[in-house]
C-alpha positions as CSV (number, residue, x, y, z in Angstrom):
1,X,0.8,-20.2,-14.1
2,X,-2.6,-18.9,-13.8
3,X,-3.8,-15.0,-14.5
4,X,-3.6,-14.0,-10.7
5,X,0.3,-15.2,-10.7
6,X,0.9,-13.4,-14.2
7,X,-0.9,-10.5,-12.9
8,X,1.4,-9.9,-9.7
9,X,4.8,-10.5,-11.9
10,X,3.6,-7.8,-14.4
11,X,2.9,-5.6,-11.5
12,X,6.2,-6.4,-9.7
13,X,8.1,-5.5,-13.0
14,X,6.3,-2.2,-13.7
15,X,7.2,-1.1,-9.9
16,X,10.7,-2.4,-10.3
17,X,11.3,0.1,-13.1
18,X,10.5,3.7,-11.5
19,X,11.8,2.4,-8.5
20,X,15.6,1.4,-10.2
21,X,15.6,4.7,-12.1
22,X,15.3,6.4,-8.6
23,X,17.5,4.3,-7.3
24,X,20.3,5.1,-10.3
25,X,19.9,8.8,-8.9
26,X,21.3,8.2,-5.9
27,X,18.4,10.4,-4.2
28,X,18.4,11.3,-0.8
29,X,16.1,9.0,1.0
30,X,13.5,11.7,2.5
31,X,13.6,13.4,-1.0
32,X,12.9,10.1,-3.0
33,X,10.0,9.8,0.2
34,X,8.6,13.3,-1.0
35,X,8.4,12.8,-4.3
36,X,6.5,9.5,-3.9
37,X,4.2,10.8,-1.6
38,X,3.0,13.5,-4.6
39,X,2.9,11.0,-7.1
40,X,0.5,8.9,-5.0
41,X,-1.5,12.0,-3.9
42,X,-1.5,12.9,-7.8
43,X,-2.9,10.0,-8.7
44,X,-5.6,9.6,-5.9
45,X,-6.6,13.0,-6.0
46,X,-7.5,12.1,-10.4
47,X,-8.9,8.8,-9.3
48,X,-11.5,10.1,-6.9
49,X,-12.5,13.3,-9.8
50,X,-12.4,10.7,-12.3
51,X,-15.0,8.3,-10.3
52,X,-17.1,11.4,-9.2
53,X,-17.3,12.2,-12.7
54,X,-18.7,9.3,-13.7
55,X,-20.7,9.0,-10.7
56,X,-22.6,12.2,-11.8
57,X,-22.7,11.0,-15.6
58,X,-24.1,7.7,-14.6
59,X,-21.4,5.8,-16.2
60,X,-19.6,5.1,-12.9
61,X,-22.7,2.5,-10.6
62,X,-19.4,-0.1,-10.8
63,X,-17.0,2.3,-9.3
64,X,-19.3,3.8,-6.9
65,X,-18.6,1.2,-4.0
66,X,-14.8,2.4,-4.0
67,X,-15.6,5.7,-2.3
């Protein structure tokens, strides 16, 4: 297997794990929607302050095509 093929089981397994636990809950479907939704907008909202901040340290020229 090469590194791209390892790459996309290792990512399959680590979604397969929050996604079981939620499912062991029994959730409602629009609350288990909710919840994802502020996880990604956690997330994004950090990624973009953490590449701004680099952006304005200078350490960031690699990351500054993402925005």
């Amino acid at each position: 297997m090469t590194d791209t093929s390892m790459d996309l089981v290792f990512y399959a397994l680590v979604l397969i794990l929050p996604v079981s636990a939620l499912a062991a809950r029994r959730l409602p479907l629009g609350d288990t929607i909710k919840m994802a939704l502020a996880w990604v907008a956690i997330f994004g909202v950090l990624f973009v302050l953490v590449v701004l901040w680099q952006g304005a340290v200078g350490a960031g020229s690699a990351l500054g095509g993402l925005l």
